[in-house]
FIDO-233808 format. One record per residue (C-alpha): residue number from 1; residue in one letter; x, y, z. Coordinates in steps of 0.2 Angstrom, whole numbers, plus 5000, padded with zeros to 4 digits. Layout:
REM residues N
+-----+---+------+------+------+
:   k : r :   px :   py :   pz :
+-----+---+------+------+------+
: NUM : A :    X :    Y :    Z :
...
+-----+---+------+------+------+
REM end
This chain:
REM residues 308
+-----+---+------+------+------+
:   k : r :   px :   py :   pz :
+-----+---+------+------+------+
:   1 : X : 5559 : 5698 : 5604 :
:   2 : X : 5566 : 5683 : 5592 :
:   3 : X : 5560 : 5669 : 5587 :
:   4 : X : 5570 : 5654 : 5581 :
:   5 : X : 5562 : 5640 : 5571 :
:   6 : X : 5573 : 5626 : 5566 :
:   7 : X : 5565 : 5610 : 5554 :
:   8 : X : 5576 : 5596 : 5549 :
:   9 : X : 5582 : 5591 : 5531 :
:  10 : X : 5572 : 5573 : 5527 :
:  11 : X : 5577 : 5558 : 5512 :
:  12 : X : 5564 : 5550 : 5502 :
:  13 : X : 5563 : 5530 : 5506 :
:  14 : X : 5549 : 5526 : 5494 :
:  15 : X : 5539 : 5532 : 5482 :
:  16 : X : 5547 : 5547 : 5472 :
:  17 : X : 5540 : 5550 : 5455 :
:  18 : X : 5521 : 5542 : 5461 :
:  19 : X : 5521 : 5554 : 5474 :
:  20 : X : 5515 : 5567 : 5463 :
:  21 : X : 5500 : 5557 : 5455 :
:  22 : X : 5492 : 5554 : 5472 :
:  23 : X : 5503 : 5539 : 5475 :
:  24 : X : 5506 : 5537 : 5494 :
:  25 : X : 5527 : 5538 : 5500 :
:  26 : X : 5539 : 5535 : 5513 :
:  27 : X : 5549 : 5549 : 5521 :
:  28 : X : 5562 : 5550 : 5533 :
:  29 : X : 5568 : 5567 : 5543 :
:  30 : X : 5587 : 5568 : 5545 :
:  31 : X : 5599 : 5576 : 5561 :
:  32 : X : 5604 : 5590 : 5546 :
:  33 : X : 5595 : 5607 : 5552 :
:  34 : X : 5589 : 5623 : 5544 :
:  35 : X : 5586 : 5637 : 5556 :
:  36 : X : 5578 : 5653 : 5553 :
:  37 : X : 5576 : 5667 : 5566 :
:  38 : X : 5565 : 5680 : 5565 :
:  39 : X : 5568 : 5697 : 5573 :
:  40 : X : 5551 : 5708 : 5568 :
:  41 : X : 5556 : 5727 : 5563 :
:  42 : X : 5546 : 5744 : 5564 :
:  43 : X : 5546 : 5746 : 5548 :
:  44 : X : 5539 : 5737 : 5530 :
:  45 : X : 5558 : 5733 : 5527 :
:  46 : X : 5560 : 5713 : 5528 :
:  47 : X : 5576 : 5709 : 5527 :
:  48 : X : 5584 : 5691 : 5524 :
:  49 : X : 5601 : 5687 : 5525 :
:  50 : X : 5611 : 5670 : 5526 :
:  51 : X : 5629 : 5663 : 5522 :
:  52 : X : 5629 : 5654 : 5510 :
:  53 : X : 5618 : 5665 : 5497 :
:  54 : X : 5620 : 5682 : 5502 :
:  55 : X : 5608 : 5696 : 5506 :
:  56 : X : 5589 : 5701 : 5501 :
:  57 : X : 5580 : 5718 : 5503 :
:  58 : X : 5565 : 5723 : 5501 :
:  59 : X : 5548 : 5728 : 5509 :
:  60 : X : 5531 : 5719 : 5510 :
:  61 : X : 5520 : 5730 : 5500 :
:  62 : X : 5533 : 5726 : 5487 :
:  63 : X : 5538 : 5707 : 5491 :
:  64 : X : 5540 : 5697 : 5476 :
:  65 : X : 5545 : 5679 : 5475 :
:  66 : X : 5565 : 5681 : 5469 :
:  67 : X : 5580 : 5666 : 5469 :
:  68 : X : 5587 : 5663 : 5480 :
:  69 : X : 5578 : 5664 : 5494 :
:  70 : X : 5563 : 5661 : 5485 :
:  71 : X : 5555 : 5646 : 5496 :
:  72 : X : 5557 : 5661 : 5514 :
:  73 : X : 5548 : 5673 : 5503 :
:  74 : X : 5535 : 5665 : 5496 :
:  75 : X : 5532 : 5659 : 5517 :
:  76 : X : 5530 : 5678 : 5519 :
:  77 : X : 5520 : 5680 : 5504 :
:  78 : X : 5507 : 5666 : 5511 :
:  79 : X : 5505 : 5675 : 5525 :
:  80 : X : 5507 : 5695 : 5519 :
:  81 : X : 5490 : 5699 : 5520 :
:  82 : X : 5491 : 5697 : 5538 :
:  83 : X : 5507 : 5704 : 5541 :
:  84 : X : 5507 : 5722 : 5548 :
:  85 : X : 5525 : 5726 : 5550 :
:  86 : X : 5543 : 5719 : 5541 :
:  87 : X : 5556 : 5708 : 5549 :
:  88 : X : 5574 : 5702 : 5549 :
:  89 : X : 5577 : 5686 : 5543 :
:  90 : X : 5595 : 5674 : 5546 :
:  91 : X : 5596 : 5656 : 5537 :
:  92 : X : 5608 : 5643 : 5544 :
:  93 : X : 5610 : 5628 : 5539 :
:  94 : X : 5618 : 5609 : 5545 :
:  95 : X : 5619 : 5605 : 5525 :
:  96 : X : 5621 : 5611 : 5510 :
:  97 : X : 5606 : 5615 : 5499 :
:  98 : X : 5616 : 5605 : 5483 :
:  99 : X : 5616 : 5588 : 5493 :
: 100 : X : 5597 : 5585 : 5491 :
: 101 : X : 5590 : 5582 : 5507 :
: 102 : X : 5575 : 5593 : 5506 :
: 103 : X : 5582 : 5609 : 5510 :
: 104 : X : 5568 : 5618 : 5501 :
: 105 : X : 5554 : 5609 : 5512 :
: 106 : X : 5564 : 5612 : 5527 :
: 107 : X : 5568 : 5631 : 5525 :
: 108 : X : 5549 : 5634 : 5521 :
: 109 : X : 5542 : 5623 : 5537 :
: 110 : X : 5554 : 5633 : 5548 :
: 111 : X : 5550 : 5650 : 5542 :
: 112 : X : 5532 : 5648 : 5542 :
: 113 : X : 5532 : 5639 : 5560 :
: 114 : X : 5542 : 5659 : 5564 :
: 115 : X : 5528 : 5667 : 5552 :
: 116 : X : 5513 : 5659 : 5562 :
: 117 : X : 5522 : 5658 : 5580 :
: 118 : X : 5524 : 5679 : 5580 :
: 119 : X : 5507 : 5681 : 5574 :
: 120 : X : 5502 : 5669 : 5587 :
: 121 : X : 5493 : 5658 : 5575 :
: 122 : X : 5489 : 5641 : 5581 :
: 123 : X : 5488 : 5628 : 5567 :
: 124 : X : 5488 : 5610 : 5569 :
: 125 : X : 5503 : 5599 : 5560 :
: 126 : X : 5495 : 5593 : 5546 :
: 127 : X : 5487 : 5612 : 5542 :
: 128 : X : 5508 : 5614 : 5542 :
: 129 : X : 5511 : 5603 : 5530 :
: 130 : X : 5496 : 5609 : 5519 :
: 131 : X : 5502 : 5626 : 5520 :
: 132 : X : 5518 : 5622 : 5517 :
: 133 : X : 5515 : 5612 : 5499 :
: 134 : X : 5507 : 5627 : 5495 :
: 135 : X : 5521 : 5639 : 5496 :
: 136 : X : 5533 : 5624 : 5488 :
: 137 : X : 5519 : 5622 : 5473 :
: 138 : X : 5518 : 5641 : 5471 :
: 139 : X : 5536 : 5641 : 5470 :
: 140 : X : 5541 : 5630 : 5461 :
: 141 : X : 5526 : 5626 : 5451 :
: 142 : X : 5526 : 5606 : 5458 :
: 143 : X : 5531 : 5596 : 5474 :
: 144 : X : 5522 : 5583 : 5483 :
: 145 : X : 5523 : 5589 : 5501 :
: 146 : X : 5529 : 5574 : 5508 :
: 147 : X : 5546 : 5581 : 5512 :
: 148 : X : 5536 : 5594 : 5521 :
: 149 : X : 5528 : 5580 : 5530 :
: 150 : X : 5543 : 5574 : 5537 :
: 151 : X : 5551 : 5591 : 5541 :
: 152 : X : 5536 : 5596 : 5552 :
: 153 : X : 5534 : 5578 : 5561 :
: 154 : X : 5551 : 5570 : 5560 :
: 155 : X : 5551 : 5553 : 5559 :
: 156 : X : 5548 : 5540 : 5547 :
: 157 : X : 5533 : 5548 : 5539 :
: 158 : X : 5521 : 5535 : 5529 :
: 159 : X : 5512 : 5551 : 5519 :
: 160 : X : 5497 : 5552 : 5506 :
: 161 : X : 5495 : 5568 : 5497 :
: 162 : X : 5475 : 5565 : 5492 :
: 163 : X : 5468 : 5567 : 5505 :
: 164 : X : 5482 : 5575 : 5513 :
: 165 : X : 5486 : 5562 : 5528 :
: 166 : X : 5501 : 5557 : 5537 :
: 167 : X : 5507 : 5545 : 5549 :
: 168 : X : 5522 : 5545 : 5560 :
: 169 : X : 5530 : 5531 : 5566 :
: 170 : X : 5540 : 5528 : 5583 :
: 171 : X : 5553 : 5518 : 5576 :
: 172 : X : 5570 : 5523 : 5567 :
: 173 : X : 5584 : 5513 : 5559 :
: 174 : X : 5603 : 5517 : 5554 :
: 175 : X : 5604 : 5523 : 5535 :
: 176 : X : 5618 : 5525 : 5525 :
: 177 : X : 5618 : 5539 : 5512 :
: 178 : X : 5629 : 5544 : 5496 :
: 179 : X : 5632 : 5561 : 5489 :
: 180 : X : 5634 : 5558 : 5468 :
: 181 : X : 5644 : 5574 : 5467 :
: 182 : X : 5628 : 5585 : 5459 :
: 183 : X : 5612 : 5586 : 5456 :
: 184 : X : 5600 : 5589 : 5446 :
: 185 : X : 5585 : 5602 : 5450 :
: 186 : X : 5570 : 5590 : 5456 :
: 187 : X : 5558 : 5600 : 5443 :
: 188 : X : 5570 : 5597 : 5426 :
: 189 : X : 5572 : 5579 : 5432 :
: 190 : X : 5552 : 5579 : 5433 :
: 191 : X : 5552 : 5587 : 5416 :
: 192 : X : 5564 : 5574 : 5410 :
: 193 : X : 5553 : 5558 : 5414 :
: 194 : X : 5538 : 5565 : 5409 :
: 195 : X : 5544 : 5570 : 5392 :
: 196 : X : 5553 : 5552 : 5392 :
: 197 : X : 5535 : 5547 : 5393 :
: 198 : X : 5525 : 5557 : 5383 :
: 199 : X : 5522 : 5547 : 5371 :
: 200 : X : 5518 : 5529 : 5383 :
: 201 : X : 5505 : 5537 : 5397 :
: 202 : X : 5498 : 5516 : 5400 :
: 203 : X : 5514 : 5513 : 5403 :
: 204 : X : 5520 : 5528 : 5414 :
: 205 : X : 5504 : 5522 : 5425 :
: 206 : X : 5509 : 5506 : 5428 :
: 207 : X : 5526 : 5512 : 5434 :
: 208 : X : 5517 : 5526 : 5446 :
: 209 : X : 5507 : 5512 : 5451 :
: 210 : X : 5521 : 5500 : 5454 :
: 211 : X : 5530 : 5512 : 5467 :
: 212 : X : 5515 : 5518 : 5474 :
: 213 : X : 5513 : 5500 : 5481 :
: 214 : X : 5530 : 5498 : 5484 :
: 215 : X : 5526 : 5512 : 5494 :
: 216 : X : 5510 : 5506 : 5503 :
: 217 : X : 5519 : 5489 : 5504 :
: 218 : X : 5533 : 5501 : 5515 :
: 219 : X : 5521 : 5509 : 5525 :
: 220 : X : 5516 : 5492 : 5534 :
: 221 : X : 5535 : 5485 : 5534 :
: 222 : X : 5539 : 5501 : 5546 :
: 223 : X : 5526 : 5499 : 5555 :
: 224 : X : 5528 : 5480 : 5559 :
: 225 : X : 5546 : 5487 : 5560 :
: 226 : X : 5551 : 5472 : 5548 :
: 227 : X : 5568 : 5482 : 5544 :
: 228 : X : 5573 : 5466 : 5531 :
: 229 : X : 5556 : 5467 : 5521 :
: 230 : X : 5557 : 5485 : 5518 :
: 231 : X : 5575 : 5483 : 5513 :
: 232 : X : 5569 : 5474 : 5499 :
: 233 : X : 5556 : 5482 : 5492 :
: 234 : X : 5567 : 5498 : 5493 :
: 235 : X : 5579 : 5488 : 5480 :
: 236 : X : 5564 : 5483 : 5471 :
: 237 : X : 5558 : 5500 : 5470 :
: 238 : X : 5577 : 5504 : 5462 :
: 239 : X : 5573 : 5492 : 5448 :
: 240 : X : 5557 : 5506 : 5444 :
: 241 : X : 5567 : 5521 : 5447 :
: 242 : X : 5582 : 5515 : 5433 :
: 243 : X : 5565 : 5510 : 5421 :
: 244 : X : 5558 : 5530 : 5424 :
: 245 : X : 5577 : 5534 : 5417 :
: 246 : X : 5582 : 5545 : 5431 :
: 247 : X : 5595 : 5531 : 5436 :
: 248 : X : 5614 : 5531 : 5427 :
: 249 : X : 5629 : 5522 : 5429 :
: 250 : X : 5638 : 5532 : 5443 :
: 251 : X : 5623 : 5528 : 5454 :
: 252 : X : 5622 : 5512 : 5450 :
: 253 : X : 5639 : 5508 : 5453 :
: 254 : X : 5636 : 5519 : 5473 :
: 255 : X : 5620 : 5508 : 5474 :
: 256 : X : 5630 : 5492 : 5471 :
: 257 : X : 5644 : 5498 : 5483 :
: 258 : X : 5630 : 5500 : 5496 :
: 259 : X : 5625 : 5482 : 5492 :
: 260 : X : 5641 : 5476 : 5496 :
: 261 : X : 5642 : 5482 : 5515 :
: 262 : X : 5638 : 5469 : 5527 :
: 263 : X : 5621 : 5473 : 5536 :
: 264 : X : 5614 : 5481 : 5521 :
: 265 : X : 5596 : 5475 : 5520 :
: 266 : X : 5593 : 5487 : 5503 :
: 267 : X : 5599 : 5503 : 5492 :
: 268 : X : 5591 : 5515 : 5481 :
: 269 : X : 5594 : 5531 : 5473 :
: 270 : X : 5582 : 5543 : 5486 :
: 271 : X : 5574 : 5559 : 5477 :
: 272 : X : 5570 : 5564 : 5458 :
: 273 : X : 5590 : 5555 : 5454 :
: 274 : X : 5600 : 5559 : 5440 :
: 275 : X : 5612 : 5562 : 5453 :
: 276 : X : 5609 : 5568 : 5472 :
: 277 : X : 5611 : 5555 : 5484 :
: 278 : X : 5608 : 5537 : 5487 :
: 279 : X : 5604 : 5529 : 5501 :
: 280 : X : 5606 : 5513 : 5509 :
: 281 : X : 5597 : 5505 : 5523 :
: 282 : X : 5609 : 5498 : 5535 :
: 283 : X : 5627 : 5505 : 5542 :
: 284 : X : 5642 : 5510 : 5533 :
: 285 : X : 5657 : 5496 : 5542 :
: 286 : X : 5668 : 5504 : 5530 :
: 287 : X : 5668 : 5522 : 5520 :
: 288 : X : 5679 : 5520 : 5505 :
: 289 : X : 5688 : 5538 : 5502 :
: 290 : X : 5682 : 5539 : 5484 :
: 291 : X : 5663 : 5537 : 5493 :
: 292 : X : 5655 : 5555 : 5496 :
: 293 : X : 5647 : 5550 : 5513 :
: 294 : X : 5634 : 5560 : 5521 :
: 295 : X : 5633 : 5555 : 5539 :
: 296 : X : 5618 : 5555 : 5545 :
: 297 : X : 5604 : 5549 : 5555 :
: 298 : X : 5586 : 5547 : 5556 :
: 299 : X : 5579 : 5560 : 5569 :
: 300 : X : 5561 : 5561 : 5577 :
: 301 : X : 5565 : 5578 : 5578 :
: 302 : X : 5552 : 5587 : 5567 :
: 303 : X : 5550 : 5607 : 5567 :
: 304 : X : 5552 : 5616 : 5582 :
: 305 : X : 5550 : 5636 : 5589 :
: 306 : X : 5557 : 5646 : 5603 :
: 307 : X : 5558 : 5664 : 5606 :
: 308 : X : 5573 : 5671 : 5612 :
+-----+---+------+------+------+
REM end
């Protein structure tokens, strides 16, 4: 038996930064895919193995959390006590990992949904997302869960991480999103704005506070799916992102090249910025070739597993 868990990647519409001082946000999940299948073994050995990063060996009385598959075994590590015997695991991916669209979160949600579907757990969705922010926090040492959130539910997501609730909407809309060429690891760009603000915590509060109602303000636009409104308050929220100082000129200069398409109800840089992408609400009419266009859509495809 094999089981095949697949989660999709996801884009922050509001709220970064907030997110992880209780703020509420705004997620997105994406047609880009992670899949993982799990074939259990005999044995302790646990093998994982993918394409694009290689080849991990090792057993579960000795499983350690190691780069680069750091996020698949700390899954395993959540769940070791239970686990009896080891198991082959292969990664494919839709995406690249250094284009940002939450490749972490959906790599975690789809090897735990394997994890907890061949021990023949059952656990509610927001349990998955719970346990799920676990694993990214113990990796990593921070992350909000709310691209968890929308790699388990699919959607637009309006989450709040305290207490942990999530709503999913039933409405989508085109999005437009930029690749800057690189990115910067979410936790250094985390480190960055809080030692940018150090020194100024009043002030670092108002901003948290600021996009946290952006985000709120969001949450009812999807929901009334007033698409114009919350095009707007995604540009306003860009004007808090460049005062955090994770924005620079090359994303500026995307962000006003997504203003310029005809349609385009808003743009903002989506993640922790200082590179990764920016994303526009609205269609492309016309891709420049100096553009890095991602192309893709919002899914209401959230985690799914099957065994084979």
């Amino acid at each position: 038996m094999q089981l095949k868990a697949s989660a999709p990647g996801s884009l922050m519409l509001l709220g970064e930064y907030a997110v992880l001082y209780g703020k509420p946000a705004l997620v997105c999940a994406v047609d880009k895919r992670i899949a993982v299948t799990l074939t259990p073994r005999t044995d302790e050995t646990i093998e994982i193995h993918s394409a694009s990063h290689g080849h991990h060996v090792t057993t579960l009385s000795q499983l350690t959390i190691e780069k680069p598959f750091h996020f698949v075994l700390g899954a395993l590590k959540h769940y070791q006590t239970r686990l009896r015997r080891g198991c082959n695991i292969e990664i494919t991916s839709e995406f690249s990992d250094k284009v940002g669209l939450g490749s972490s979160a959906a790599v975690t949600a789809a090897t735990l949904a394997a994890i907890i579907t061949w021990l023949n757990i059952k656990i509610s969705p927001i349990e998955l997302i719970r346990q799920g922010r676990t694993v990214i926090r113990q990796v990593q040492g921070t992350g909000s869960g709310a691209d968890i959130a929308a790699s388990v539910f699919g959607g637009i997501v309006g989450y709040q991480p305290q207490p942990l609730m999530a709503e999913k909407f039933s409405t989508l809309h085109p999005l437009s999103v930029i690749y800057a060429g690189f990115k910067t690891p979410t936790v250094e760009a985390i480190k960055q704005v809080q030692q940018t603000f150090s020194t100024r915590p009043q002030l670092f509060r108002h901003l948290q506070n600021g996009i946290g109602q952006c985000a709120l303000d969001g949450i009812q636009y999807v929901r009334q799916a007033d698409w114009t409104k919350l095009g707007e308050i995604m540009t306003i929220q860009q004007g808090m992102m460049e005062s955090l100082g994770v924005s620079m000129p090359l994303l500026r200069d995307l962000i006003e090249k997504l203003h310029q398409q005809p349609g385009m109800l808003g743009a903002k840089i989506s993640g922790s910025g200082l590179g990764d992408c920016v994303i526009g609400l609205g269609e492309l009419t016309h891709v420049p070739d100096s553009l890095h266009h991602i192309p893709v859509m919002m899914t209401q495809q959230g985690v799914q597993c099957e065994k084979i």
